[in-house]
N, C-alpha and C positions, 0 to 999 in steps of 0.2 A: 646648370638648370636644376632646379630644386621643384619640380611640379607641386610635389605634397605640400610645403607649404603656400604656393602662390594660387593653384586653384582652387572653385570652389566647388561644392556639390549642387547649387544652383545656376551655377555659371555652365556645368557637363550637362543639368536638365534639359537648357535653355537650348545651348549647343545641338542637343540630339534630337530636339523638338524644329529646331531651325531647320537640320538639315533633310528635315523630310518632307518639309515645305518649298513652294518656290517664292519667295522672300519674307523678309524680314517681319513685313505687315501680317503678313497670315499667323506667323506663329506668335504676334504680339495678339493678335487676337486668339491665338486658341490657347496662349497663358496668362489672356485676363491682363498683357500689360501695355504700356505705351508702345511705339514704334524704337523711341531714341531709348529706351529702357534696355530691348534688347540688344540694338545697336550698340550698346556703352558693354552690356556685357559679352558680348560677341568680343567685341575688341580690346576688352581686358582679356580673354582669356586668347587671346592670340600675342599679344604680349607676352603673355607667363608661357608661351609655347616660343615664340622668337621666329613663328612662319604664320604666313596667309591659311586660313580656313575656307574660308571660300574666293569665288570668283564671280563674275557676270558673266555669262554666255547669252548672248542673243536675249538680254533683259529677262537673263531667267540666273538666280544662284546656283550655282554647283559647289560642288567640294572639291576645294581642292587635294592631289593625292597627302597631304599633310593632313587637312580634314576627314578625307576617310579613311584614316588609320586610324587616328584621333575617335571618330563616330563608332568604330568597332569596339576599341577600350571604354567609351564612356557608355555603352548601350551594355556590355559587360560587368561594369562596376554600379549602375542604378540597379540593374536587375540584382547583383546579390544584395545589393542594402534594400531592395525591395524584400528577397526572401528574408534577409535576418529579420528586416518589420514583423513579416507574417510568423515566424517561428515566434519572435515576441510574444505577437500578440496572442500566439496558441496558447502558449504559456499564460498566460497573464489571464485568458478566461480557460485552463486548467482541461484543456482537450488534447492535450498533448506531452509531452515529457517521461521521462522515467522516475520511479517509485521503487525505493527500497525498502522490503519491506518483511520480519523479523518472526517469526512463530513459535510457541512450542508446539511441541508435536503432540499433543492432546487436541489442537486448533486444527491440524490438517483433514480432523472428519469434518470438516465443515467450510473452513477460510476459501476454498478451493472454487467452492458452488456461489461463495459470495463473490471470489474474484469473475466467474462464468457475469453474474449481471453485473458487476460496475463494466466490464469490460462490453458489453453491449451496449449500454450508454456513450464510453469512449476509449475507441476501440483503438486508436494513434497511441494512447500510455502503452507506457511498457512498464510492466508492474514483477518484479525481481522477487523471488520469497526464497527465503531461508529459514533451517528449520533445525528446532536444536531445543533442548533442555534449557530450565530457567536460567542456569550457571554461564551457559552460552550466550543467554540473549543480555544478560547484565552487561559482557565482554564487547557486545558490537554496540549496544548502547556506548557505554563508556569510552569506546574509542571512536563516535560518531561513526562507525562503519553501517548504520542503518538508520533511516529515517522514521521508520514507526515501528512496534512493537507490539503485538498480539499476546496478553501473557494473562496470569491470573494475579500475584498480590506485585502490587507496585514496589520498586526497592527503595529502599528508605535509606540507603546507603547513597543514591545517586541522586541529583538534584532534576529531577522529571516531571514532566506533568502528565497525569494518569487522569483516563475517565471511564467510569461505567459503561462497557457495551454493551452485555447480557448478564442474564442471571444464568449459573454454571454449579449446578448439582455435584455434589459427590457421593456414590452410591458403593455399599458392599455386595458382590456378587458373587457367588458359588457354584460348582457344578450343578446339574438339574437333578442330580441322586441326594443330594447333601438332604442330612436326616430334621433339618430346620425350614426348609425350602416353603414349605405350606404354611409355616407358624407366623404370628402375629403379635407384632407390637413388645420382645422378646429386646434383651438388653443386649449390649456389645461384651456381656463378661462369659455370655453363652459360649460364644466362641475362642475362650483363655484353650482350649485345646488345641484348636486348627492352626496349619500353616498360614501363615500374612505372605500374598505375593508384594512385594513390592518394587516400585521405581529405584532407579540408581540415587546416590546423594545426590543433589546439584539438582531434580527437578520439584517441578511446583507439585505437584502431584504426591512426589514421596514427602514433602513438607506437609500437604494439608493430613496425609494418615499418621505421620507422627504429633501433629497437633493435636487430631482427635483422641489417640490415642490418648496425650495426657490429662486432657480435659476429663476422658471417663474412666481415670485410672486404670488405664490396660496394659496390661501386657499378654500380646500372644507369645506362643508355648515354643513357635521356631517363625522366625523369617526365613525367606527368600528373596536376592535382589535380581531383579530382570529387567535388560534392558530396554524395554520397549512393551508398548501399548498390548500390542501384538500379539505380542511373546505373552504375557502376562495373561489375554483371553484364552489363546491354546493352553494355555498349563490348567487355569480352571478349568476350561471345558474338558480336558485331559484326567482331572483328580485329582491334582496337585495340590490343592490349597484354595484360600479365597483373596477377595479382593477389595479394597477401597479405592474406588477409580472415577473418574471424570463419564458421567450421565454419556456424554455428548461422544462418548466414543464406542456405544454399546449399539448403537441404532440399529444394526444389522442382528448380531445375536439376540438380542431382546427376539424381534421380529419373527426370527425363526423359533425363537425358545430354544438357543443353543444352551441359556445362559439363565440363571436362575436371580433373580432380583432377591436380597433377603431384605425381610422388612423390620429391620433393627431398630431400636428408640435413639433418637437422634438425628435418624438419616433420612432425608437426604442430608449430607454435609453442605452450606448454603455460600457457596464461595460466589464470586462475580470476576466475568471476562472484563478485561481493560485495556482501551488501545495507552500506550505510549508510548511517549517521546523525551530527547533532552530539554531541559527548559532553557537553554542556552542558545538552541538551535531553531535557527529561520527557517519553518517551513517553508517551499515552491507553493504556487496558485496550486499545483497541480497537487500537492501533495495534503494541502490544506483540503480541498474537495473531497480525495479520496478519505482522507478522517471522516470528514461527514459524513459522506454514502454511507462508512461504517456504522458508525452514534446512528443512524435512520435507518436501518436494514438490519443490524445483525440480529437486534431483539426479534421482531417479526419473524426474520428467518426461521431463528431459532426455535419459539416457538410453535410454528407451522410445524416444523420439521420433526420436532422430538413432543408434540402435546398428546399424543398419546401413551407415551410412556411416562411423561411425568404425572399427568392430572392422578393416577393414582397412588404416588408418594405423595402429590397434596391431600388429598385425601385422605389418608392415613395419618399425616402429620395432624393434619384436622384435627383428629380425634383422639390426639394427645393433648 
């Protein structure tokens, strides 16, 4: 007996819809079909079985015990192809599934609060974040280990599609004693004395201060490389040196005035956040929506979030 190929999944419907009626006519009327319609299918599928389904009792159908073993497997088997329907269709309108999903860690003052609202909209994703240096994030790109990517300059090494999230400041900051702190519209050669905190190789961050640097023909007098965002505020705020670093990870220090903004010519450095992806790779429903919310929220966010500390490097830039 070969079930899988002789049944069907209309013939188990029919079947499970019959046996919960008391004949045949009822349940042609509650599936919309002839009498001898289900009649024919009733009795093909007790052929592909090679026993009776039912029986008459007292001009009432029952099942026979072949029948309801039969009614137990087929009320089992519509119901999970019912659930796969609905996981489908979850899928398919983008309220459900999981999301991989890629940062550098200049992104995490922030990604964190945008994940809090998409996730209130839908709250079934399961949204995965990883978090790493630009070096890293080219590595999961490249080996499709992530589906989108939170980063600043797009690699032009990988075949991607990048778009504009936000607009992504880069700012020099100093301790609050540093002897330039008050001065105004004052070049980047001012500081050919001071230590440069910097990023490790490998992230976007230490790429955009060595960018700057050769655009204004600088060189400072000693680097420092440190690992992390973190790291890098405590040593300024410490004495250590200064810094060229991402707007969007000062929010707090600004606030407090742990942290001294200098207002250099040039700066702010005008970089822009960009989700990507492989251009090879098929987005999910799910994961196509989640880009969106992104492209429609982060700017906003961002703005809201940090417009008080930028409107006065616009300002300043102004009036150069």
């Amino acid at each position: 007996m070969n079930l899988i190929r002789s049944l069907t999944l209309r013939q188990l419907q029919i079947f499970v819809i019959a046996s919960r009626l008391p004949s045949f006519a009822r349940a042609a009327e509650e599936l919309h079909l002839t009498q001898p319609a289900v009649s024919m299918q009733i009795r093909q599928l007790e052929e592909a079985i090679g026993m009776p389904l039912f029986e008459r009792v007292a001009r009432r159908l029952t099942l026979t015990e072949a029948g309801e073993r039969l009614s137990h497997h087929a009320s089992r088997i519509l119901g999970e192809i019912k659930d796969a329907e609905d996981t489908m269709t979850s899928l398919a309108q983008a309220d459900s599934g999981t999301i991989a999903v890629s940062i550098v860690s200049s992104a995490t003052y922030f990604a964190p609060k945008l994940l809090a609202l998409y996730s209130k909209q839908y709250p079934k994703v399961d949204v995965h974040f990883s978090v790493g240096n630009r070096e890293m994030l080219l590595r999961l790109l490249h080996d499709n280990a992530t589906d989108l990517a939170i980063m600043g300059r797009p690699p032009p090494e990988l075949g991607t599609t990048a778009e504009p999230l936000a607009y992504h400041p880069h700012v020099i900051i100093a301790p609050v004693t540093h002897p330039l702190r008050l001065a105004r519209r004052f070049d980047l050669q001012e500081l050919a004395g001071d230590t440069f905190l910097l990023r490790e190789p490998g992230s976007g961050t230490r790429a955009v201060a060595e960018h700057t640097f050769r655009q204004h023909l600088f060189t400072p007098a000693r680097c420092v490389t440190l690992g992390s965002n973190e790291t890098i505020k405590q040593a300024v705020m410490a004495g250590m040196g200064v810094s060229l670093i991402s707007l969007h990870t000062l929010a707090l220090e600004l606030r407090t005035a742990e942290i001294a903004l200098l207002d250099v010519n040039g700066m702010p450095v005008e970089r822009t956040w960009q989700i990507v992806h492989l251009s090879s790779k098929q987005l999910s429903p799910t994961c196509v929506v989640f880009r969106r919310f992104l492209l429609e929220h982060a700017a906003p966010f961002l703005e809201r979030e940090y417009a008080e500390l930028i409107r006065p490097l616009a300002v300043a830039a102004a009036r150069r």
